[in-house]
N, C-alpha and C positions, 0 to 999 in steps of 0.2 A: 982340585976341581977348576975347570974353567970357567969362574967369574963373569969374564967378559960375553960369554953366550949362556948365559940362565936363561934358561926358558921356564913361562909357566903356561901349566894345561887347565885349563877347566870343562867343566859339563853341567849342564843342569838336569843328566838324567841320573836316577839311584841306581838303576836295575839297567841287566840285556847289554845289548854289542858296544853302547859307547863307552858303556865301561870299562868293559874288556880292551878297546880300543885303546880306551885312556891309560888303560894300567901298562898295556903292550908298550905304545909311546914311551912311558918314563920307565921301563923296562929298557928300552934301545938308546936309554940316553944316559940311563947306568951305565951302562956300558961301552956305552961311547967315553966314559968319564965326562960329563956333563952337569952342570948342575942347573936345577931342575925344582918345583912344587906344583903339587897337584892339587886344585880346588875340587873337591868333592859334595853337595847337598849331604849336608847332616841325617845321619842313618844308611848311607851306602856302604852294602857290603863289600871289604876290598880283600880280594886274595891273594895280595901279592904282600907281604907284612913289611918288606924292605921299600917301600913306595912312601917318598915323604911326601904328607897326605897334611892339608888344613880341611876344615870341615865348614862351612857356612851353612845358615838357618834362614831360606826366604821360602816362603810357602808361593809357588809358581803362577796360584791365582792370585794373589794379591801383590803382583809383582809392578802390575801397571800403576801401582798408588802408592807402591811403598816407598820410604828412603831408605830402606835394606840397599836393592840393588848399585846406590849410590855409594853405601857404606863400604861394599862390597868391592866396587870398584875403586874406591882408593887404598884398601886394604891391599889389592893386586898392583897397584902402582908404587906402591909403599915396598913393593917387593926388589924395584929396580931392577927389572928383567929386561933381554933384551929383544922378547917378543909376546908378545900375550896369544897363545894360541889356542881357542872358542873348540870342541872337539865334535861340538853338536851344531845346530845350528835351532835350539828351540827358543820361545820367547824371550825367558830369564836372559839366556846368552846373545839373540841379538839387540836387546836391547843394553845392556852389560860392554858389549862390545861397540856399538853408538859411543858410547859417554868416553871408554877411553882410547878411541881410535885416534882421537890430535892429540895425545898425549904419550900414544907408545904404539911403538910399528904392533900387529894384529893381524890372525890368520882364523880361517872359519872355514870349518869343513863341513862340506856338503853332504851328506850319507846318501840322501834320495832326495829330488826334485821335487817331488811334490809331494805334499801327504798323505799318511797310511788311512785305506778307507777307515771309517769309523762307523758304528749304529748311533750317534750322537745326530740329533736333528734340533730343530728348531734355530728362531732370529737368534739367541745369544752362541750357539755354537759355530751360526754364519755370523755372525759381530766379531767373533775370536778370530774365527781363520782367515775373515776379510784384515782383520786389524795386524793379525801375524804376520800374513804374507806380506804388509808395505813395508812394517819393522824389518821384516827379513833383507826388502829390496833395499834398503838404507842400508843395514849389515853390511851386505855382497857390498853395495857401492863406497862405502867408506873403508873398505879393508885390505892390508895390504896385500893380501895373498888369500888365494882360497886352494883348498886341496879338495880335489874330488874323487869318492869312493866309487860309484857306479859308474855302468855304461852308458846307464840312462841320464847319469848326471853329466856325462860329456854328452850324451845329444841335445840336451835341454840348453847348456852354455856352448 
């Protein structure tokens, strides 16, 4: 294994594409001969069995208050990789990615620009998404590299 470039992946989603994404990723980096850990939310289903998988416990609404996210982040630091790379770009993870961006290069991808409509109304659901979207601008702006999945995502950046 090449030591010198460990990379590690995370997500804050269980379910759907970023997982599959995620799995894909440290799929291409077996194979590359890479080495490699994958931070998964505790309870994601992973189908791929050869995927070295850690598991973390932060419940994603009480992530603005927790010292999880902290703990979290030095657990990834503690890993001595030579990139921390964010697979999503949802709260958990821009905030996650904030703390350890002056301490180890960081990459964050984009999937979609804006957020999926939702039936969620009310001040605490526009509290959230006001509050996400700054954490996100800080994200983008503190990281070293952003990868983008859509079209929309290159017309937006």
């Amino acid at each position: 294994m090449n030591k010198a470039k460990k990379i590690i992946l995370i997500t804050a989603n269980k379910t759907g594409g970023v997982v599959q994404f995620t799995e894909q990723l440290a799929e291409t980096l077996s194979e590359l001969n890479m080495e490699y850990v994958c931070y998964f939310p505790k309870g994601t289903q992973i189908s791929k069995s050869f995927i070295k998988t850690k598991y973390y416990s932060i419940n994603p609404f009480e992530c603005l208050l927790s010292k999880d996210v902290r703990l979290l982040c030095k657990q990834i630091l503690d890993e001595n990789g030579s990139i921390v790379w964010f697979t999503d770009s949802a709260l958990m993870s821009d905030m996650a990615l904030r703390k350890i961006c002056k301490k180890s290069k960081t990459m964050l991808t984009i999937h979609d620009p804006k957020p999926h409509p939702t039936n969620k109304t009310g001040i605490l659901h526009f509290l959230f998404e006001v509050y996400h979207s700054i954490c996100k601008s800080k994200a983008l702006a503190c990281s070293d590299a952003i990868t983008l999945l859509s079209s929309q995502s290159k017309e937006v950046f």
